[in-house]
PDB file of N, H, CA, C and O in Angstrom:
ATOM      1  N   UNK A   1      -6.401  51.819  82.692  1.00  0.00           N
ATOM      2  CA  UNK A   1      -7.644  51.301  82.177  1.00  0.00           C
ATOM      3  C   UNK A   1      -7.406  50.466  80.931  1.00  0.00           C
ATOM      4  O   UNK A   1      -6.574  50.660  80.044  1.00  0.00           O
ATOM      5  N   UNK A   2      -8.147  49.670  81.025  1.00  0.00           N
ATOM      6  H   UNK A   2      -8.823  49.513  81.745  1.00  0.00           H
ATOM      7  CA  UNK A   2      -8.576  48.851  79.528  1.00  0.00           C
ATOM      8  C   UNK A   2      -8.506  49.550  78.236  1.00  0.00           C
ATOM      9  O   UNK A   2      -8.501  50.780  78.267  1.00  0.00           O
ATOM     10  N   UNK A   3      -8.448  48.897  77.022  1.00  0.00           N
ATOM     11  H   UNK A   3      -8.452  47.898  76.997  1.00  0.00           H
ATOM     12  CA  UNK A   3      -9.064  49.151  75.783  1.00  0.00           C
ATOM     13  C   UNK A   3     -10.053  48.622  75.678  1.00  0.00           C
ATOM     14  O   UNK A   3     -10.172  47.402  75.788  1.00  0.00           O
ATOM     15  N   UNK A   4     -11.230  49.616  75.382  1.00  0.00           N
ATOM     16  H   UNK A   4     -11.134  50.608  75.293  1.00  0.00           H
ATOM     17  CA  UNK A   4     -12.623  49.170  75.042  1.00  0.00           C
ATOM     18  C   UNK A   4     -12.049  49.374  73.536  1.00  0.00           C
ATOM     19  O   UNK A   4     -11.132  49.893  72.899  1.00  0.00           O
ATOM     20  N   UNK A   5     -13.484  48.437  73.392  1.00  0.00           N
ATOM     21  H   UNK A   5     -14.229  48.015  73.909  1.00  0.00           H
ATOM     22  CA  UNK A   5     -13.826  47.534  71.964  1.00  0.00           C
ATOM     23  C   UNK A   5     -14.798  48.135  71.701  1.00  0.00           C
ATOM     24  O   UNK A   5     -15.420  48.478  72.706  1.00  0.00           O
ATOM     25  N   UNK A   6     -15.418  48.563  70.357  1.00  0.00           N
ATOM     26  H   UNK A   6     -14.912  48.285  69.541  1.00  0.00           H
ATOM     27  CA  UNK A   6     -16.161  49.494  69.784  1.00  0.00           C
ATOM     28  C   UNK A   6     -17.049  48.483  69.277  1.00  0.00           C
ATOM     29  O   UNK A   6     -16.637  47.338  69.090  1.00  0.00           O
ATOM     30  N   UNK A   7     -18.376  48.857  69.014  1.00  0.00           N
ATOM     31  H   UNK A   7     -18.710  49.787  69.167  1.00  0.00           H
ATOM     32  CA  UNK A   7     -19.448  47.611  67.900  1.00  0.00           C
ATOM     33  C   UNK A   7     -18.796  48.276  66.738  1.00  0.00           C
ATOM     34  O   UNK A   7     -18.686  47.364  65.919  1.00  0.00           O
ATOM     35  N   UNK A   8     -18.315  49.335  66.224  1.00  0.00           N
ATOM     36  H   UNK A   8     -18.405  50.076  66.890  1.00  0.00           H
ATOM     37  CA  UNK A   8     -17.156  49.269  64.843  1.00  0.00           C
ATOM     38  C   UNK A   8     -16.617  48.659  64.530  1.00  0.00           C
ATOM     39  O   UNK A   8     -16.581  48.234  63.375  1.00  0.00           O
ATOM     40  N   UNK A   9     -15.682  48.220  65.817  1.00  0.00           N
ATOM     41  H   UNK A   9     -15.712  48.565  66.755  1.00  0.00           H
ATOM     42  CA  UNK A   9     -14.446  47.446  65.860  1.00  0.00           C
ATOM     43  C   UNK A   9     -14.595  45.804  65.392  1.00  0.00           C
ATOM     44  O   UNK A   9     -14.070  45.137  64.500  1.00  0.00           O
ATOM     45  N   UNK A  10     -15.329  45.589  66.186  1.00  0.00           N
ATOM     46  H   UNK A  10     -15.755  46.131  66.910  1.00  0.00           H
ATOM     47  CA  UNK A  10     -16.094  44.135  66.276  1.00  0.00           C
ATOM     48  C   UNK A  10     -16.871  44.027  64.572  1.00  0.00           C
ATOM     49  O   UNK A  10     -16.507  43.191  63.745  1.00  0.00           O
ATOM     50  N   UNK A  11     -17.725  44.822  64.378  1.00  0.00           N
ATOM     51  H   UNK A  11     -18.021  45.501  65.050  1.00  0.00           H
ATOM     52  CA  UNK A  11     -18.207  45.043  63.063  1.00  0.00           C
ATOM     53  C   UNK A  11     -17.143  44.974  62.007  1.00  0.00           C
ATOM     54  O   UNK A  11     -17.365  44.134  61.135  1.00  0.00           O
ATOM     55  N   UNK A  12     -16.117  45.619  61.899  1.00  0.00           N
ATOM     56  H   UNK A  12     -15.936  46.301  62.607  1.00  0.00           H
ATOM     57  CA  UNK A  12     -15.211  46.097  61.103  1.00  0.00           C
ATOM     58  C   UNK A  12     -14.329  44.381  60.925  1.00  0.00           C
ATOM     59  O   UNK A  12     -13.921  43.877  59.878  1.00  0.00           O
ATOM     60  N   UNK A  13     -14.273  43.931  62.035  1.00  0.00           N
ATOM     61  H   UNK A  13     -14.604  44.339  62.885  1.00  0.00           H
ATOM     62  CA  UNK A  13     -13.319  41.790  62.796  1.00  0.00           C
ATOM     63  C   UNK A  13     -14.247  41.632  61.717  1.00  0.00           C
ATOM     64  O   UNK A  13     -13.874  41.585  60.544  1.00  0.00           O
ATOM     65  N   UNK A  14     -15.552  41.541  62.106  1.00  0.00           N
ATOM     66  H   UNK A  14     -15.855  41.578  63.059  1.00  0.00           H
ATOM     67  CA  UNK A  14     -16.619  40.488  61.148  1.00  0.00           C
ATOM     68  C   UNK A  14     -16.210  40.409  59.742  1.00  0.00           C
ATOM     69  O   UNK A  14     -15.885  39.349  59.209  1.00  0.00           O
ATOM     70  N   UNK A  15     -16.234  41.778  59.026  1.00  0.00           N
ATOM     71  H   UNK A  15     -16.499  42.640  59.459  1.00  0.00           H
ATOM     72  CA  UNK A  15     -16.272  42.235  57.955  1.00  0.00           C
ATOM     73  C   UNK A  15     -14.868  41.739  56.777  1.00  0.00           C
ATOM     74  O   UNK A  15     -14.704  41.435  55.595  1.00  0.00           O
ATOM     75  N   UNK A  16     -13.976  41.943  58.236  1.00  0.00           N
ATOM     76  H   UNK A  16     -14.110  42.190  59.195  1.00  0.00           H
ATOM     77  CA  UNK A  16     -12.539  41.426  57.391  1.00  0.00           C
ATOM     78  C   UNK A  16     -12.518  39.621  57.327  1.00  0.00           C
ATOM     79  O   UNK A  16     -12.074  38.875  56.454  1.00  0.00           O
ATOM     80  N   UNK A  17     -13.149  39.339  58.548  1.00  0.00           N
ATOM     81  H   UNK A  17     -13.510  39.945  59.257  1.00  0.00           H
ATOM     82  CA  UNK A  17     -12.875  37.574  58.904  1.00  0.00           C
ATOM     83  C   UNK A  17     -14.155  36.798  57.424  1.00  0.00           C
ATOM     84  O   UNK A  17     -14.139  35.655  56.969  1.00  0.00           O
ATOM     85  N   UNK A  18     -14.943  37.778  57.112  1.00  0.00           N
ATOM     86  H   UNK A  18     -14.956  38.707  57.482  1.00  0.00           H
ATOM     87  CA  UNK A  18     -15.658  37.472  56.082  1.00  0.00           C
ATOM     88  C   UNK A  18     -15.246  37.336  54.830  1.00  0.00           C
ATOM     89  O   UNK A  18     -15.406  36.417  54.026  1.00  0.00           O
ATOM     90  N   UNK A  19     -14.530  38.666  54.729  1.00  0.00           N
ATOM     91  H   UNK A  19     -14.399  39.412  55.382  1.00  0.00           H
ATOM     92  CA  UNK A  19     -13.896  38.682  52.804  1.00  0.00           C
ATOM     93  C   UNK A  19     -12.995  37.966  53.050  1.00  0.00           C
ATOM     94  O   UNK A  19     -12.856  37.146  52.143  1.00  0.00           O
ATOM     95  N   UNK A  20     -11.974  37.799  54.188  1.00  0.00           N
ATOM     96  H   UNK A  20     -12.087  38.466  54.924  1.00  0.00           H
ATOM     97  CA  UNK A  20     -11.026  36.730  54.222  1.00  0.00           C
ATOM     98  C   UNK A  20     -11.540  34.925  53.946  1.00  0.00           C
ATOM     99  O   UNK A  20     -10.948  34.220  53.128  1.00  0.00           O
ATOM    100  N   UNK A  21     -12.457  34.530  54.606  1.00  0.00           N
ATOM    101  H   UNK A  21     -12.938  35.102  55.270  1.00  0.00           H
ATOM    102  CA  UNK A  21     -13.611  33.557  54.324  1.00  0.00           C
ATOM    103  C   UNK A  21     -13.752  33.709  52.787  1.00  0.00           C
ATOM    104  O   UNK A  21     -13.306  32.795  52.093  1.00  0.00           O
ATOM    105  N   UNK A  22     -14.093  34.341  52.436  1.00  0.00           N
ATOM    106  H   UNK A  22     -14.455  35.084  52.999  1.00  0.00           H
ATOM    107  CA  UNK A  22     -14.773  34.487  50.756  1.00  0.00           C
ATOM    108  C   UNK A  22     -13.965  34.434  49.773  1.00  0.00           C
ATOM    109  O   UNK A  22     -14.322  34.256  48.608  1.00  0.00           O
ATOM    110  N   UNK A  23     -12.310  34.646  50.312  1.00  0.00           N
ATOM    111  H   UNK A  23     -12.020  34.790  51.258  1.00  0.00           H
ATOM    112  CA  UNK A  23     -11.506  35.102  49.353  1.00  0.00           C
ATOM    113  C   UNK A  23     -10.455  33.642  48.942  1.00  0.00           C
ATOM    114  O   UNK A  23      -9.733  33.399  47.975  1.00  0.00           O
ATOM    115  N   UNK A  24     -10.895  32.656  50.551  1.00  0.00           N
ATOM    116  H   UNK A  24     -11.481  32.853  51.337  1.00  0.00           H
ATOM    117  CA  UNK A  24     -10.385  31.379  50.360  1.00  0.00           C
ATOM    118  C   UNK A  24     -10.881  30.559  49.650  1.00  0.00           C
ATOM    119  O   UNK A  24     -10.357  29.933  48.729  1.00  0.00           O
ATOM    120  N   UNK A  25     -12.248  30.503  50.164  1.00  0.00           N
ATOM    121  H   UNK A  25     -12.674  31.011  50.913  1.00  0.00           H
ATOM    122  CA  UNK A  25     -13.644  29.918  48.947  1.00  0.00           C
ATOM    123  C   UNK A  25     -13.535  29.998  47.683  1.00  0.00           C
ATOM    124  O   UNK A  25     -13.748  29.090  46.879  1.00  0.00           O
ATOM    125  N   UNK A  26     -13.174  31.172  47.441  1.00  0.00           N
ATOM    126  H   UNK A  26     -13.001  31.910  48.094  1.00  0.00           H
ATOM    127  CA  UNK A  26     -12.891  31.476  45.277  1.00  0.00           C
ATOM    128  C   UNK A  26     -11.613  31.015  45.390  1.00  0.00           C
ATOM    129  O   UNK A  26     -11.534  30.013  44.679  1.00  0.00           O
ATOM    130  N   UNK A  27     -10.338  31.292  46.046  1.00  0.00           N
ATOM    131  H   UNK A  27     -10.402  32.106  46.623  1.00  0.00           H
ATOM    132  CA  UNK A  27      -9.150  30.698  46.101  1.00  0.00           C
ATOM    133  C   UNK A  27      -9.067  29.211  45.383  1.00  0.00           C
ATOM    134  O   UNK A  27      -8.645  28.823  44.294  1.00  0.00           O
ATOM    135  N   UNK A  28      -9.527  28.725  46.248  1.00  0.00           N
ATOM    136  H   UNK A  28      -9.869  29.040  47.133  1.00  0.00           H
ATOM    137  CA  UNK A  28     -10.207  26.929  46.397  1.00  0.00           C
ATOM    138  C   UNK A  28     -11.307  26.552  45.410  1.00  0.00           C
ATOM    139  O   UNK A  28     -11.246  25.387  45.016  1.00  0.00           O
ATOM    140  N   UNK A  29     -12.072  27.127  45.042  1.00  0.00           N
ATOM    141  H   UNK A  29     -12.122  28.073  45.362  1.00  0.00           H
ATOM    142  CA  UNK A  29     -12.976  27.180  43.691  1.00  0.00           C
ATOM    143  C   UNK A  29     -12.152  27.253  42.295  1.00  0.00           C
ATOM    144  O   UNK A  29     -12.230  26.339  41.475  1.00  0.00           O
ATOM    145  N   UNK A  30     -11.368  28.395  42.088  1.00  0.00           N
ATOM    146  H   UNK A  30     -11.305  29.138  42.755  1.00  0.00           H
ATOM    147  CA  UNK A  30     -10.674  28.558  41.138  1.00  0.00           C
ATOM    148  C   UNK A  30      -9.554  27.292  41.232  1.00  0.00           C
ATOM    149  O   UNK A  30      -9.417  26.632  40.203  1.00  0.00           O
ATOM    150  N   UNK A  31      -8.927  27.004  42.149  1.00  0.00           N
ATOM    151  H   UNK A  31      -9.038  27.541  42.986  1.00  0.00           H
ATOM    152  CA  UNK A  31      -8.072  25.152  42.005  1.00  0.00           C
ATOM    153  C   UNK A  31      -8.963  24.618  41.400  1.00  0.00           C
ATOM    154  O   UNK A  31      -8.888  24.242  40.230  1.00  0.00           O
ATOM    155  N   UNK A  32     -10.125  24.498  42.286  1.00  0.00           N
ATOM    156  H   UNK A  32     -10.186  24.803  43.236  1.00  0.00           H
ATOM    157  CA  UNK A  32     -10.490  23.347  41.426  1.00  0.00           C
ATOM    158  C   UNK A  32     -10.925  23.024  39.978  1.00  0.00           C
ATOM    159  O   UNK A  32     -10.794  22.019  39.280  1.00  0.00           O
ATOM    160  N   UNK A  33     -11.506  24.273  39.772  1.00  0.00           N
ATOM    161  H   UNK A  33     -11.612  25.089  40.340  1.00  0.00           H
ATOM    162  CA  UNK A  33     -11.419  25.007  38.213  1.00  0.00           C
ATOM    163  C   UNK A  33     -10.397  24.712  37.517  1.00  0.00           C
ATOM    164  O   UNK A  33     -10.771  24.695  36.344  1.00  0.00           O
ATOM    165  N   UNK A  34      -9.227  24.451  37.592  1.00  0.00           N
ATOM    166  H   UNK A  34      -8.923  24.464  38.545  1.00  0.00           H
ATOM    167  CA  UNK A  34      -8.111  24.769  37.161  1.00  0.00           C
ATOM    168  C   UNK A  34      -7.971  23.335  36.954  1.00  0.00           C
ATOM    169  O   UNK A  34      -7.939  22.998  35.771  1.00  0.00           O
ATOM    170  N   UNK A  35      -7.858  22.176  38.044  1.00  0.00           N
ATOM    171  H   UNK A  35      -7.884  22.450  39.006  1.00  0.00           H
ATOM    172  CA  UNK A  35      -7.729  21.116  37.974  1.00  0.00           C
ATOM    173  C   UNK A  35      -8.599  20.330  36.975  1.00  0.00           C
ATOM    174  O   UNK A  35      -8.105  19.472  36.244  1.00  0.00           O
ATOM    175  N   UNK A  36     -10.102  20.695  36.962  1.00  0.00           N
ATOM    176  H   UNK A  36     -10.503  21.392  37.555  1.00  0.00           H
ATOM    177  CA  UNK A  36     -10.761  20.276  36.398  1.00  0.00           C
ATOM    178  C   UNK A  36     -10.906  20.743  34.513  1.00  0.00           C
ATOM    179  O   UNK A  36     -11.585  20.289  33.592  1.00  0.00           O
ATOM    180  N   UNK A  37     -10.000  21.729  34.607  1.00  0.00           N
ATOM    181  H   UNK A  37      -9.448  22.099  35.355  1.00  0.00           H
ATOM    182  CA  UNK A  37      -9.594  22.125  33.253  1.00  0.00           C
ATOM    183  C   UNK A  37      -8.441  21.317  32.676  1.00  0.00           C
ATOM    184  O   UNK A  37      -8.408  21.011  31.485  1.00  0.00           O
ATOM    185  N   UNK A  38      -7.498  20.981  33.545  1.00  0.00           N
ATOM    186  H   UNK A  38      -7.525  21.229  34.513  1.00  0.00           H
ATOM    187  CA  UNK A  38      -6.435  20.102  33.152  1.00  0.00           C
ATOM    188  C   UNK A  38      -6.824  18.894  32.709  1.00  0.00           C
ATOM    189  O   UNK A  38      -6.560  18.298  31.665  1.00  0.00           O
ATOM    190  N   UNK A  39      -7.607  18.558  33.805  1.00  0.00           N
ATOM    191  H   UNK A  39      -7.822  19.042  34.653  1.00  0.00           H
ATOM    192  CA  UNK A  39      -8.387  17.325  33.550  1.00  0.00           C
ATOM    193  C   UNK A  39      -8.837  16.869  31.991  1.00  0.00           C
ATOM    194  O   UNK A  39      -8.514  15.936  31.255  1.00  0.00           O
ATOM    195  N   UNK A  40      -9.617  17.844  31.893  1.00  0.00           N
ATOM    196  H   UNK A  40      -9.880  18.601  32.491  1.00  0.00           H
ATOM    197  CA  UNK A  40     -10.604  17.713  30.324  1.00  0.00           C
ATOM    198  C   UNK A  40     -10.025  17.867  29.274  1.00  0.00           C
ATOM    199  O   UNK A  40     -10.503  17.438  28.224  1.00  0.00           O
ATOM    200  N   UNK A  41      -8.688  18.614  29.343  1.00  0.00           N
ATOM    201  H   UNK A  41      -8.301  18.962  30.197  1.00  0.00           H
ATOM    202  CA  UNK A  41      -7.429  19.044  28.265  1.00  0.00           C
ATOM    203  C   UNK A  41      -6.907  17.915  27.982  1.00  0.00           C
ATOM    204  O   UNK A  41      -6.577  17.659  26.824  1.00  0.00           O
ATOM    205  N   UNK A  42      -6.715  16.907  29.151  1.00  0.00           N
ATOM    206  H   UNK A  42      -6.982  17.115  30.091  1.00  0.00           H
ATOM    207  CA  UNK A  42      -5.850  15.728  28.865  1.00  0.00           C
ATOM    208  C   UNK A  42      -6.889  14.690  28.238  1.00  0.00           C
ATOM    209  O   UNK A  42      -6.566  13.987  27.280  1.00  0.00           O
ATOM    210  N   UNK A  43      -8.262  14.623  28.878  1.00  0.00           N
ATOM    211  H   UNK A  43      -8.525  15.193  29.656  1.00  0.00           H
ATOM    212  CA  UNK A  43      -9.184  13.999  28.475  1.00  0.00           C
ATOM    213  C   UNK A  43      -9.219  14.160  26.618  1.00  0.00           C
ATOM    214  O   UNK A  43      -8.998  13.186  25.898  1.00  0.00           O
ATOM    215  N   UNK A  44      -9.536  15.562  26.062  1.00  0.00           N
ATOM    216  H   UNK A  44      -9.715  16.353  26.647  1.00  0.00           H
ATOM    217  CA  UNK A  44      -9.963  16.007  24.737  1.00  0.00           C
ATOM    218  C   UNK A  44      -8.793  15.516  23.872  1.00  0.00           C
ATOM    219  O   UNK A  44      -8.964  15.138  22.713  1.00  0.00           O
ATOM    220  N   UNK A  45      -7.181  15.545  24.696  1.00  0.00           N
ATOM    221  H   UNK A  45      -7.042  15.853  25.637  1.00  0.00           H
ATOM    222  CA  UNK A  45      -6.025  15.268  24.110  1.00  0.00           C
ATOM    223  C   UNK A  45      -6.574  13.858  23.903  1.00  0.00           C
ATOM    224  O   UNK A  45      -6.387  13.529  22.731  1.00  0.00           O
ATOM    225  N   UNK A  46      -7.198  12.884  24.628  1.00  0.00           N
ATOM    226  H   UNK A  46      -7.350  13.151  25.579  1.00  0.00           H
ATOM    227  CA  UNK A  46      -6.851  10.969  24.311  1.00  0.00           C
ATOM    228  C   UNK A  46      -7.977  11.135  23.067  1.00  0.00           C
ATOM    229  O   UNK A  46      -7.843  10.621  21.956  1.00  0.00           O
ATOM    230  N   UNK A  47      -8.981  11.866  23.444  1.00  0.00           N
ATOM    231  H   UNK A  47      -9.090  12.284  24.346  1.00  0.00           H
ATOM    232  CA  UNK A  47     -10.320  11.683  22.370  1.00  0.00           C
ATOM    233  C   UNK A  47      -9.369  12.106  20.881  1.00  0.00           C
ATOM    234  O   UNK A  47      -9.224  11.360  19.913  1.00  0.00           O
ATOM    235  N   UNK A  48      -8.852  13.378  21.023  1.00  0.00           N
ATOM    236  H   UNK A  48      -8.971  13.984  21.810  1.00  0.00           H
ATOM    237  CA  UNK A  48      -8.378  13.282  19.861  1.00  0.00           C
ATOM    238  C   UNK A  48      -7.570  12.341  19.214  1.00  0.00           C
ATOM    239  O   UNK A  48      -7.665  12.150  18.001  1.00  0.00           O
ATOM    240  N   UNK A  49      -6.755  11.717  19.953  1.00  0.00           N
ATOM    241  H   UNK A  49      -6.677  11.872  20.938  1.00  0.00           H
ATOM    242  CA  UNK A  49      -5.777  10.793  19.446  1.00  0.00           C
ATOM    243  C   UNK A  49      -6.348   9.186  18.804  1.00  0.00           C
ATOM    244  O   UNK A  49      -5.896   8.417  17.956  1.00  0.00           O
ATOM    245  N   UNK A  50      -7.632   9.171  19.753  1.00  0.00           N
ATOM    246  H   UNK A  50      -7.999   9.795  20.442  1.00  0.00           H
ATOM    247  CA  UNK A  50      -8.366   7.991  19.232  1.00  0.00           C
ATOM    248  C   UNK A  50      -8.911   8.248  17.636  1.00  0.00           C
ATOM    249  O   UNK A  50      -9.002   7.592  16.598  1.00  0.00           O
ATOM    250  N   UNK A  51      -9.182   9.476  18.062  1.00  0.00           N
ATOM    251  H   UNK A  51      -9.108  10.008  18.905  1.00  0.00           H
ATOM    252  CA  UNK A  51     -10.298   9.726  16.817  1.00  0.00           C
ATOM    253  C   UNK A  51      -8.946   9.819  15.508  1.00  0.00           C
ATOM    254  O   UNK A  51      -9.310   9.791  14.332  1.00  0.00           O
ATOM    255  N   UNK A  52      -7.687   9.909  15.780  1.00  0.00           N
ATOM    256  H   UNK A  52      -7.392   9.931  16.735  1.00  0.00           H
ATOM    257  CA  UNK A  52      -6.941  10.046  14.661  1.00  0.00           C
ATOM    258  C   UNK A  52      -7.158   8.260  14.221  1.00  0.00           C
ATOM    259  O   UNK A  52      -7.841   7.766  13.325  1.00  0.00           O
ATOM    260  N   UNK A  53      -6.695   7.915  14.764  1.00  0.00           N
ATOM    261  H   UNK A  53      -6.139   8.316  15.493  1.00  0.00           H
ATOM    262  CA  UNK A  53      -6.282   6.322  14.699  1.00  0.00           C
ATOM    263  C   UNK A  53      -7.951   5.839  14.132  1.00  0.00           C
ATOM    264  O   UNK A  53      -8.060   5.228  13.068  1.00  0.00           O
ATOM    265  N   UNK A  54      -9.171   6.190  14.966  1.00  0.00           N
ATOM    266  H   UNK A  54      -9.083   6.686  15.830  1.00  0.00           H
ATOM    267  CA  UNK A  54     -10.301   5.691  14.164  1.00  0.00           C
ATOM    268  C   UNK A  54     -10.358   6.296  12.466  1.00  0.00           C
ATOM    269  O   UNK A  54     -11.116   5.748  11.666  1.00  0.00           O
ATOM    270  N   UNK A  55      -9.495   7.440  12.055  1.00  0.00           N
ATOM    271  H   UNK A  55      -8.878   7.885  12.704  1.00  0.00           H
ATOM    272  CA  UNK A  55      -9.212   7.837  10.904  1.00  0.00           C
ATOM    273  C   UNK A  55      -8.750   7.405  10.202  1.00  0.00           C
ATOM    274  O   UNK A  55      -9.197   7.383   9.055  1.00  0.00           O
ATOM    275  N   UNK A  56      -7.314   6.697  10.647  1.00  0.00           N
ATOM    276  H   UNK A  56      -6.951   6.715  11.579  1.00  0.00           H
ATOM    277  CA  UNK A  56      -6.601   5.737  10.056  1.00  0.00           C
ATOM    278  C   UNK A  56      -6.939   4.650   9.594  1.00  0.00           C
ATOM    279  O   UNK A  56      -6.641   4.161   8.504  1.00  0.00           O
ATOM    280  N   UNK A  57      -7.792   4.098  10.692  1.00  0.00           N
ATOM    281  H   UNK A  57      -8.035   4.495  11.577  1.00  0.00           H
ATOM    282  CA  UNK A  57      -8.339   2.783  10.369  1.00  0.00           C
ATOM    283  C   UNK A  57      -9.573   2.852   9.089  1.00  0.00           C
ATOM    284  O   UNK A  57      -9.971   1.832   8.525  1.00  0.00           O
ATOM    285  N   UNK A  58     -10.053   4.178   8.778  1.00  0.00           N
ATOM    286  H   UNK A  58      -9.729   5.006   9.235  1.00  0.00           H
ATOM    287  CA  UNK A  58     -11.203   3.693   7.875  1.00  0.00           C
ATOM    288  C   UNK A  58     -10.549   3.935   6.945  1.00  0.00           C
ATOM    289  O   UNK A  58     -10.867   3.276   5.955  1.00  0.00           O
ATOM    290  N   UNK A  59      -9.574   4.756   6.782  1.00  0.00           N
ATOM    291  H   UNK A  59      -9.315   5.292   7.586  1.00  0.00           H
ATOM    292  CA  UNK A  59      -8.830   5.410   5.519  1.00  0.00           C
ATOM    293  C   UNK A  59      -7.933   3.967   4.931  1.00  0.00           C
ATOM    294  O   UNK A  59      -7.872   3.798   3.713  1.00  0.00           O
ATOM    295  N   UNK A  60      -7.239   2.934   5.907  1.00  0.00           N
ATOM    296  H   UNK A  60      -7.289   3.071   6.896  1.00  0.00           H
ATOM    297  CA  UNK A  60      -6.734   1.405   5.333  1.00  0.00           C
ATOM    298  C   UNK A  60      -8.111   0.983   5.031  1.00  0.00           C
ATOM    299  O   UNK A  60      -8.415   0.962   3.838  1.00  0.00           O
ATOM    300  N   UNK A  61      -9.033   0.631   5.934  1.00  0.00           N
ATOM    301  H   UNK A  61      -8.786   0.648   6.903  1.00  0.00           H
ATOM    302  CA  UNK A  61     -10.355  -0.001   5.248  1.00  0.00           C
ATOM    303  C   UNK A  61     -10.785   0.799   4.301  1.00  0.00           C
ATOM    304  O   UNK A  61     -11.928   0.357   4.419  1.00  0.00           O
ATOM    305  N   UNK A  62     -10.862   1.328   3.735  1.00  0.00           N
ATOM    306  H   UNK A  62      -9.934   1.688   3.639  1.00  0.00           H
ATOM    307  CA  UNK A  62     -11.374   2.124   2.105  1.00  0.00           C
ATOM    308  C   UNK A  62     -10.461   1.683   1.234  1.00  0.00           C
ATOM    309  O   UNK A  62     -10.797   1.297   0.115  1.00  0.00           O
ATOM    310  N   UNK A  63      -9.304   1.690   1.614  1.00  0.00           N
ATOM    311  H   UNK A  63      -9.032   2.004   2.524  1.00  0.00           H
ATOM    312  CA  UNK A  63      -8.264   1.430   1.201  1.00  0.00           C
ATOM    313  C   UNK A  63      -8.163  -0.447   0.253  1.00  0.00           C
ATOM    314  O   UNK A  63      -7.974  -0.756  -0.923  1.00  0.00           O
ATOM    315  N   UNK A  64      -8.415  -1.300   1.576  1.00  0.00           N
ATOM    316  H   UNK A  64      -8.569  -1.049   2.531  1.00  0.00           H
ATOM    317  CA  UNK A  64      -8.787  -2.402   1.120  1.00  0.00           C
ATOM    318  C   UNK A  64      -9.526  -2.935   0.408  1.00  0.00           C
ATOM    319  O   UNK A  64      -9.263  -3.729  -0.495  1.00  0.00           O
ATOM    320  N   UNK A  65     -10.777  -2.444   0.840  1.00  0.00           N
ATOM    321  H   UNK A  65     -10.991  -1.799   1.573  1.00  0.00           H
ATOM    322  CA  UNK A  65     -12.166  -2.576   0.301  1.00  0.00           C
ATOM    323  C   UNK A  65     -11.662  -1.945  -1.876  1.00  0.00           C
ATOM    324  O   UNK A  65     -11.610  -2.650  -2.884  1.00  0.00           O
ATOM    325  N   UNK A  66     -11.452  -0.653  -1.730  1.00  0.00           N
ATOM    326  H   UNK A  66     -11.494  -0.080  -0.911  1.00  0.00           H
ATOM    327  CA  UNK A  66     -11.326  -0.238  -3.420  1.00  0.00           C
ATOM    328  C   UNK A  66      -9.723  -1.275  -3.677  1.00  0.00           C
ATOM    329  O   UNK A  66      -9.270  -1.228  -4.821  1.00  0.00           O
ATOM    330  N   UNK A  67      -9.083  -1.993  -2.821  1.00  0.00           N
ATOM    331  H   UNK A  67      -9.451  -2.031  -1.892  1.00  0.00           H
ATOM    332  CA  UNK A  67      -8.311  -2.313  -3.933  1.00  0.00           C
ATOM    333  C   UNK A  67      -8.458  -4.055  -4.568  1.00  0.00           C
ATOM    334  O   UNK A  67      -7.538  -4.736  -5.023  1.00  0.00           O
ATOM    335  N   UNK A  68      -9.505  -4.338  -4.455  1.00  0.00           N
ATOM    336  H   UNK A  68     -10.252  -3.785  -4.086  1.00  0.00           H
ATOM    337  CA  UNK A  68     -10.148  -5.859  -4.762  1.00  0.00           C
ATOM    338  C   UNK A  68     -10.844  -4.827  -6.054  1.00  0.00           C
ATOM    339  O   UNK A  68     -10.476  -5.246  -7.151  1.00  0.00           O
ATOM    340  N   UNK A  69     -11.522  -3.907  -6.131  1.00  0.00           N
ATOM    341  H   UNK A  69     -11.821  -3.566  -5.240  1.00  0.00           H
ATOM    342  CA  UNK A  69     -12.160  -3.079  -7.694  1.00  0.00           C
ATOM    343  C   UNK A  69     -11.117  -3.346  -8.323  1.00  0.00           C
ATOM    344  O   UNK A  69     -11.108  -4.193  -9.215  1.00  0.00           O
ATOM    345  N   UNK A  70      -9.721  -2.445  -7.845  1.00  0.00           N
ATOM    346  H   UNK A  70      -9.729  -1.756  -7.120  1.00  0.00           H
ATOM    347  CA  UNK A  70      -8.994  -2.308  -8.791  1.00  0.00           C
ATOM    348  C   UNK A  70      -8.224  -3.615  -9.738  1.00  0.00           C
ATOM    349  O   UNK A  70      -7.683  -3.493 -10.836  1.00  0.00           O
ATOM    350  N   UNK A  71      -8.332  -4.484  -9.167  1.00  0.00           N
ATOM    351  H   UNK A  71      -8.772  -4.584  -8.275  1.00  0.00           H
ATOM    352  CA  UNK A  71      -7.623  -5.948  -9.826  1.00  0.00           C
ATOM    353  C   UNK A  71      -8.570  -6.060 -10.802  1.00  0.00           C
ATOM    354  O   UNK A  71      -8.322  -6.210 -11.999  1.00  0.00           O
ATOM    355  N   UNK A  72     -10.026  -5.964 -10.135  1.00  0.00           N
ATOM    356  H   UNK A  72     -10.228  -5.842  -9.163  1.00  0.00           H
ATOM    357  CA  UNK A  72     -11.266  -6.826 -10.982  1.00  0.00           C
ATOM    358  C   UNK A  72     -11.076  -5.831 -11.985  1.00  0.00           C
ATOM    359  O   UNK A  72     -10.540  -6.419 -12.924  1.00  0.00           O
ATOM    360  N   UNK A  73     -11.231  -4.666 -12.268  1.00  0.00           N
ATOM    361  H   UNK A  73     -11.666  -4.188 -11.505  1.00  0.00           H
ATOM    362  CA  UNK A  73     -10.863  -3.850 -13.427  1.00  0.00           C
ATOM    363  C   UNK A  73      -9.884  -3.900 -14.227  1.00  0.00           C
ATOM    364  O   UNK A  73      -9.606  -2.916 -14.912  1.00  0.00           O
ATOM    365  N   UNK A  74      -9.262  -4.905 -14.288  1.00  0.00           N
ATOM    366  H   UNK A  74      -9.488  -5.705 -13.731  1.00  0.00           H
ATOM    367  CA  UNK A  74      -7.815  -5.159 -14.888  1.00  0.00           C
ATOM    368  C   UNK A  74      -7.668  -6.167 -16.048  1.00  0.00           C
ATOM    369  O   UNK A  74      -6.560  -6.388 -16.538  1.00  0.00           O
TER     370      UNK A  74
END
């Protein structure tokens, strides 16, 4: 005779083919999480680097600007 199949059995397929389903989904969620964290790290890295250099630049322009005072004070 056959092996019969139980509605357990079948119930029990569903149950695993599900968390298996669910477990790829967060798998694949969390990449992309991950990617999209790299992403913004490298992104925050250029912002910062601009923003040094926009630092630089006002710190020579202050720079310029007070040293035309300093002659005229002379």
């Amino acid at each position: 005779m056959g092996s019969k199949i139980s509605v357990q059995d079948i119930d029990q397929k569903a149950s695993d083919f599900a968390k298996a389903n669910f477990m790829k989904q967060l798998k694949e969620h969390h990449q992309n999480l991950e990617k999209e964290n790299k992403e913004l790290k490298e992104e925050h890295e250029e912002i910062f680097k601009q923003c040094v250099k926009l630092k630089n630049l006002v710190e020579q322009l202050r720079d310029a600007i007070e040293e035309p005072k300093e002659l005229d004070d002379k």
